[in-house]
N, C-alpha and C positions, 0 to 999 in steps of 0.2 A: 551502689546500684549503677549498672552500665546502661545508656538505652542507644539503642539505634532507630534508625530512621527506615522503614521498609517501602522499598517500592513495589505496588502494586499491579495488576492489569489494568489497563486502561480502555473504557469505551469513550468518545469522544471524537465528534470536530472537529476537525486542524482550528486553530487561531492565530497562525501565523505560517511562515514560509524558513525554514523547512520545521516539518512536525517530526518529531521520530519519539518516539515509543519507547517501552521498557524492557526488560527480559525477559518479561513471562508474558502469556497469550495476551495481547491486544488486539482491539480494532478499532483503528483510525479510519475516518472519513473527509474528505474531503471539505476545505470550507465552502460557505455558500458563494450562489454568483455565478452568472456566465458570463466567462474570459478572464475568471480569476486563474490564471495557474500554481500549482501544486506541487511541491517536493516531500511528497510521504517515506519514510524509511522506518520500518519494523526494525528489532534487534535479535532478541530471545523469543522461543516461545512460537506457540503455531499462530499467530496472528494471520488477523484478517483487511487487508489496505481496499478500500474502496474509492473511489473515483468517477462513478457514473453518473451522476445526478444534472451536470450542470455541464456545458458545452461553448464552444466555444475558446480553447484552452490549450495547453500543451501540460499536461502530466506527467510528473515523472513521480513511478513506486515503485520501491526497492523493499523487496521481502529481508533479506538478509540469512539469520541461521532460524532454523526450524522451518515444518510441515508448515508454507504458507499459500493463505488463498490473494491472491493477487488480482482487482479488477480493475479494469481499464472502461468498462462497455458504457460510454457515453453516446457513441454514433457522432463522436465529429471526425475519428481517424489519427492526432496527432498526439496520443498520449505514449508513451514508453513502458509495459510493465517488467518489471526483472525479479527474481529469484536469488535466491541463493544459497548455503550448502541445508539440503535438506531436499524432501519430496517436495516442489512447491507447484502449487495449480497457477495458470498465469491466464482470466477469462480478459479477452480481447475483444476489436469491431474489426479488426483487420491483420495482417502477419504483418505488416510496419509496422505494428505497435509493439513486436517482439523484442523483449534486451534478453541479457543472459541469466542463466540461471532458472528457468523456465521448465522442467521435467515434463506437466503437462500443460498443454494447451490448448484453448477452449476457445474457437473463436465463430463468437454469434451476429 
């Protein structure tokens, strides 16, 4: 009998620096805390990297491959959202928070 080990989607919290995700659709969130900063990176999969809760901070999230939602909307201005190859939404508080990879852009 062979087994392997299966990685699944992920919902979840960061708990450390940097979080990154698995192949298939995830959504990472940001840990708690204002002025904690953040290094989120999705992989596979149409994940969702959020970021808004907590302020005071410099965020950086990295969609990577696949259809991802990408948010930054905190209202402090200093976070980074990026994309990458796929359609990826990138919601923002400002166009400094623009990296690449960004298809569409959404900034509230």
């Amino acid at each position: 009998m062979l087994l392997a080990s299966v990685a699944l989607a992920v919902t979840r919290h960061c708990d450390g620096r940097p979080c990154i995700g698995t192949r298939h659709a995830d959504t990472l969130i940001e840990r708690r805390g204002n002025g904690v900063s953040d290094a989120i990176f999705g992989r596979g999969g149409r994940d969702a990297l959020r970021a808004g809760r907590y302020t005071r901070d410099t965020d950086r999230l990295h969609g990577n491959r696949g259809r991802d939602r990408v948010s930054v909307l905190d209202g402090d201005m200093r976070d980074k959202a990026s994309g990458g190859p796929g359609r990826d939404v990138c919601v923002i508080d400002d166009s400094r928070e623009i990296g690449r990879g960004c298809e569409v852009i959404v900034v509230s």
